[in-house]
C-alpha positions as CSV (number, residue, x, y, z in Angstrom):
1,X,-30.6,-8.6,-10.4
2,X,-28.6,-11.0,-8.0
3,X,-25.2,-8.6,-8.8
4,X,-27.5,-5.4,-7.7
5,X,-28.9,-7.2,-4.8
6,X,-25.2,-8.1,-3.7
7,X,-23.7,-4.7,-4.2
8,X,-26.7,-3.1,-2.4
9,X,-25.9,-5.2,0.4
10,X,-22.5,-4.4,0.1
11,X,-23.2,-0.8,0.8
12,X,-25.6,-0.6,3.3
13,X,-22.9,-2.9,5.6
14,X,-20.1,0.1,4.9
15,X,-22.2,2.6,5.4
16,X,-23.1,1.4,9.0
17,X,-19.3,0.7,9.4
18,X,-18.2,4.2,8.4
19,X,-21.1,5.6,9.7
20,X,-19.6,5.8,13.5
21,X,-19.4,9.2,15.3
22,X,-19.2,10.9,18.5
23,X,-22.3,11.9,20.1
24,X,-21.2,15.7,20.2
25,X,-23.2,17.4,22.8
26,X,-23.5,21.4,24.1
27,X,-21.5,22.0,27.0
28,X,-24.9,22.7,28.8
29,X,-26.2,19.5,28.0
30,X,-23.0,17.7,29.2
31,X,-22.7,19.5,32.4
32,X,-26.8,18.1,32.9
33,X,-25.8,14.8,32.4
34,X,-23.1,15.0,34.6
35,X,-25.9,15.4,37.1
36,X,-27.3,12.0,36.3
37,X,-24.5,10.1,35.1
38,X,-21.0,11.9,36.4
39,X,-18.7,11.4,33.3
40,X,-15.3,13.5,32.5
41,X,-15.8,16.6,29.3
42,X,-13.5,16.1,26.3
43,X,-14.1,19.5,24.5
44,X,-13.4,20.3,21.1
45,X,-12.1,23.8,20.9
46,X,-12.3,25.1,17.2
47,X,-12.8,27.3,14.7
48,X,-14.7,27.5,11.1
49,X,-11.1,28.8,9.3
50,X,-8.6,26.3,11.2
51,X,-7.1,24.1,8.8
52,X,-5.9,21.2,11.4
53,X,-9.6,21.8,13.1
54,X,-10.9,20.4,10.2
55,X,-7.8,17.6,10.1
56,X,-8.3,16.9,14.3
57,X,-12.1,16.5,13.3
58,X,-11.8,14.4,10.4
59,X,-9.0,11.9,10.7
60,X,-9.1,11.8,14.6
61,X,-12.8,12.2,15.6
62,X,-13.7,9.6,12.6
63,X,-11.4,7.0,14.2
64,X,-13.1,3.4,15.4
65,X,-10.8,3.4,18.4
66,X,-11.2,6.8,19.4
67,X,-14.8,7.1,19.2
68,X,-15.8,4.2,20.7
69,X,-13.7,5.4,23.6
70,X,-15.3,9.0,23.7
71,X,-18.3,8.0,23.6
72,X,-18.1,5.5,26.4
73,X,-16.0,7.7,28.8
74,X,-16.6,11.4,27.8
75,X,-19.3,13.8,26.9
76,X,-17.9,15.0,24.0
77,X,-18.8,19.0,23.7
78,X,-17.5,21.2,20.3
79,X,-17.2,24.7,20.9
80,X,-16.3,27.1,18.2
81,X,-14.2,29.6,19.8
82,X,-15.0,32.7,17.6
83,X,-18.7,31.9,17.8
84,X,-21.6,33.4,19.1
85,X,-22.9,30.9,21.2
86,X,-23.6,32.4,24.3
87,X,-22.5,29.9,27.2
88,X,-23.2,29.4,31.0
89,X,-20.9,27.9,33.0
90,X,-20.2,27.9,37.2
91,X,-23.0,30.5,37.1
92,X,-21.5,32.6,34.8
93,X,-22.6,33.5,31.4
94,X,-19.9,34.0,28.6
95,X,-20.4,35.7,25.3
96,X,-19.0,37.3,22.0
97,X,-18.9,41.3,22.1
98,X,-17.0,40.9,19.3
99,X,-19.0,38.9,16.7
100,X,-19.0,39.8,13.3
101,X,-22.0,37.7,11.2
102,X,-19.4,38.8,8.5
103,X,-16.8,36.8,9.2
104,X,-18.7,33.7,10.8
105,X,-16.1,31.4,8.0
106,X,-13.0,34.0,9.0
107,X,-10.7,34.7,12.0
108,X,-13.8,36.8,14.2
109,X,-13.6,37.9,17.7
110,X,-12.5,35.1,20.5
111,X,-15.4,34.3,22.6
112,X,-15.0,35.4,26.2
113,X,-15.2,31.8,27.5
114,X,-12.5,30.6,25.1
115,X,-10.1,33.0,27.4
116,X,-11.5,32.2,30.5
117,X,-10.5,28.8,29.3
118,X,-6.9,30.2,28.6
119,X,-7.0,28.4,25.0
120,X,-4.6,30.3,22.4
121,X,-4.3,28.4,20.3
122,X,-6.8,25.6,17.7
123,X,-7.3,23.4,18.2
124,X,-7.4,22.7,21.7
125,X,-8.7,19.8,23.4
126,X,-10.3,21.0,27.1
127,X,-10.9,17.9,29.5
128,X,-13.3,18.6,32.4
129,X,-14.0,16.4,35.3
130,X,-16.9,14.5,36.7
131,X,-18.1,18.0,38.4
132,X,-17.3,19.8,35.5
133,X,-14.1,21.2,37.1
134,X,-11.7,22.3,34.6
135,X,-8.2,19.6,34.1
136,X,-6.1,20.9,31.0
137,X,-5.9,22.1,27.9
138,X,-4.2,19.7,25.1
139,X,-3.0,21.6,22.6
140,X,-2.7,21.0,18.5
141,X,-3.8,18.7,16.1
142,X,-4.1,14.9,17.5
143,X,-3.6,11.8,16.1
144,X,-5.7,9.2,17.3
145,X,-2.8,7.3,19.6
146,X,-1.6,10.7,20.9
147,X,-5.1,11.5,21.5
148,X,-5.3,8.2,23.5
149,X,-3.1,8.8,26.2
150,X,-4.7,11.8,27.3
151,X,-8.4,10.2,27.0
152,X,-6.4,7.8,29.0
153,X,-4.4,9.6,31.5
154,X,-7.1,11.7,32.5
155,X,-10.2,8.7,32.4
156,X,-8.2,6.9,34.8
157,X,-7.3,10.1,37.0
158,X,-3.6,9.2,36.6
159,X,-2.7,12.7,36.1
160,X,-3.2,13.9,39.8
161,X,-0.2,11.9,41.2
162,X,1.1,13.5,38.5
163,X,3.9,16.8,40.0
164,X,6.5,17.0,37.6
165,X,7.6,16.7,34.0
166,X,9.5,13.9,34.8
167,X,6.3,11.7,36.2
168,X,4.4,13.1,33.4
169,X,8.0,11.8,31.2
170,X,7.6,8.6,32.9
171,X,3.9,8.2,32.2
172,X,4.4,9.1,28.6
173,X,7.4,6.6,28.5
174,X,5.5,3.7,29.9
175,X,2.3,4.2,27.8
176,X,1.4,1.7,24.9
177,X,-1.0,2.9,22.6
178,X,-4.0,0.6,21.7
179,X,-5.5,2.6,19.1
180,X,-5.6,2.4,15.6
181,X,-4.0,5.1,13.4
């Protein structure tokens, strides 16, 4: 009874240590709390089929480090970009013409905010600022410390001085990563 007791224990304490997530919000709702509480928009830009979607997701967005860090910086908005969500955003509303409920788990149609976003390619990371202006597009799967300089570089609004490559070079050359792998 004492060994059950022990082990029970035992996995309640890892499930509340593994149990960590981003607080994943709708773009809608993030741009409303922006209103009350002005933070920057990390945006996940996927899709159902994407292989390194499902990587980015799981080995990044599961990270200690980088949660902890999304959540207390960033909203944190996923946005399938074949879906059929339909999206408002600077007063005008974005769709899917091209849905097909067929191929919901398959390449589909691109939703029409996903180009007004200029995202090619999944998955992309979209940062927003405090007014919900948009900054850049990251491109590709993430680890966690190369997610961290962008969290970084655009939390602290470094990338505005930024003009060049070779600033950007400099930046990148001068960063130390923190994070965890």
């Amino acid at each position: 009874m004492k060994h059950k007791l022990i082990i029970g224990l035992l996995l309640l304490c890892s499930s509340f240590v593994t149990a960590q997530e981003i607080k994943w919000v709708s773009l809608g709702e993030a741009l409303d709390l922006q209103k009350k509480h002005p933070k920057k928009i990390m945006m996940d830009v996927y899709t159902n089929w994407c292989g390194p979607c499902k990587m980015l997701d799981k080995n990044t967005f599961h990270n200690k480090d980088v949660v902890n860090y999304v959540n207390e910086h960033y909203y944190a908005v996923k946005f399938n970009a074949e879906g059929n969500e339909e999206i408002t955003f600077n007063d005008k509303v974005y769709n899917n013409p091209d849905y097909n409920p067929a191929n919901a788990n398959r390449r589909n149609g691109v939703h029409n905010f996903t180009r007004s976003l200029g995202v090619s390619a999944y998955p992309t990371i979209v940062f927003f600022d405090e007014a919900g202006q948009f900054i850049a597009p990251i491109r590709g799967y993430q680890q966690p410390r190369q997610l961290e300089l962008y969290l970084k570089l655009f939390y602290s609004d470094d990338y505005k001085t930024m003009k060049t490559q070779d600033s950007f070079n400099t930046y990148y050359e001068a960063f130390v990563p923190e994070f965890s792998e």
